[in-house]
Kinemage of the C-alpha trace (Angstrom):
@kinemage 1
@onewidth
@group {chain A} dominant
@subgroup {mainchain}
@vectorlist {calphas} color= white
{ca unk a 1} P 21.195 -3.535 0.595
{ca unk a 2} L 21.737 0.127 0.064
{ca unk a 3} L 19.398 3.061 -0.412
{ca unk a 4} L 16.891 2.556 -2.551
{ca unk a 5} L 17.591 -0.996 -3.864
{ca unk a 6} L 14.900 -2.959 -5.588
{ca unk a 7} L 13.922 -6.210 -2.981
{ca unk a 8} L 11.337 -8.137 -4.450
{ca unk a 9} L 9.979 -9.635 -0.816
{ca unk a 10} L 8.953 -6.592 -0.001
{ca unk a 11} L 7.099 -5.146 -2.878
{ca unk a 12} L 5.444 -9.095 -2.672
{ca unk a 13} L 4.512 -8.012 1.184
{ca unk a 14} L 3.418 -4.661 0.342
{ca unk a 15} L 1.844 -5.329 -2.727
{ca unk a 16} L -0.510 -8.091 -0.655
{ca unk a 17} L -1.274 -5.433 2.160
{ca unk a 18} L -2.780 -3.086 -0.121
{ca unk a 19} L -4.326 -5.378 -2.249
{ca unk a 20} L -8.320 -4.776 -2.193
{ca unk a 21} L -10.501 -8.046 -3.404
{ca unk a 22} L -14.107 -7.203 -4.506
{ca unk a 23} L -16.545 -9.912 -3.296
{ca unk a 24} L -17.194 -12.439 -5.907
{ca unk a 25} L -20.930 -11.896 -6.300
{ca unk a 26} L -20.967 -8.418 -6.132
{ca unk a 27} L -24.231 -7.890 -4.182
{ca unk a 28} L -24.474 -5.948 -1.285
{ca unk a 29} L -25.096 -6.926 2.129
{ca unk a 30} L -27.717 -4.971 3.969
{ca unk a 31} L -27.424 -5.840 7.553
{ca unk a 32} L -29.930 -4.840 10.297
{ca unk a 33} L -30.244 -4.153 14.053
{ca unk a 34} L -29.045 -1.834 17.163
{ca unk a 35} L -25.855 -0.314 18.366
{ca unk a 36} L -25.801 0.898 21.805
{ca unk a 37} L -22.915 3.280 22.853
{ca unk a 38} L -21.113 2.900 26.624
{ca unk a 39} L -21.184 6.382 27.840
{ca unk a 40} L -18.449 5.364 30.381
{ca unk a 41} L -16.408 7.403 32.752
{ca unk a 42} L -15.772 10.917 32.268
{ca unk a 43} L -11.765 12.022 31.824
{ca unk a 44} L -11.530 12.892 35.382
{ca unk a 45} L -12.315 9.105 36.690
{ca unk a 46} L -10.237 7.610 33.886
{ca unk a 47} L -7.057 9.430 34.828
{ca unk a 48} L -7.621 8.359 38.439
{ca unk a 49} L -8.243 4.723 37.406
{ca unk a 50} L -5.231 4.951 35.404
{ca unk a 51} L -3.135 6.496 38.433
{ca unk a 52} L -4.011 3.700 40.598
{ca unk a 53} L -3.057 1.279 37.483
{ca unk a 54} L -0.103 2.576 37.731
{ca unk a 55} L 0.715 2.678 41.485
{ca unk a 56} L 0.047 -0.852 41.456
């Protein structure tokens, strides 16, 4: 297939990933309760984590 050739397949496969379907009632959905964050680590024990990841 050379440059810029026309393939059907893959218009079909990128065609479906950017396809966007509304929902089919159309309300909205309220939704309701907590999100907690994970501080974790600062950088400084990450890398070292990752360092002994590594050396392993």
């Amino acid at each position: 297939m050379g440059m810029g050739a026309y393939d059907e397949d893959e218009h079909e496969r990128r065609a479906e990933k950017t396809r966007v379907e509304a929902d089919a009632s159309g309300e909205r959905v309220d939704f309701r309760g907590d999100v907690e964050f994970d501080e974790g680590d600062d950088a400084d024990a990450l890398i070292e984590q990752f360092q002994q990841l590594r050396e392993n």
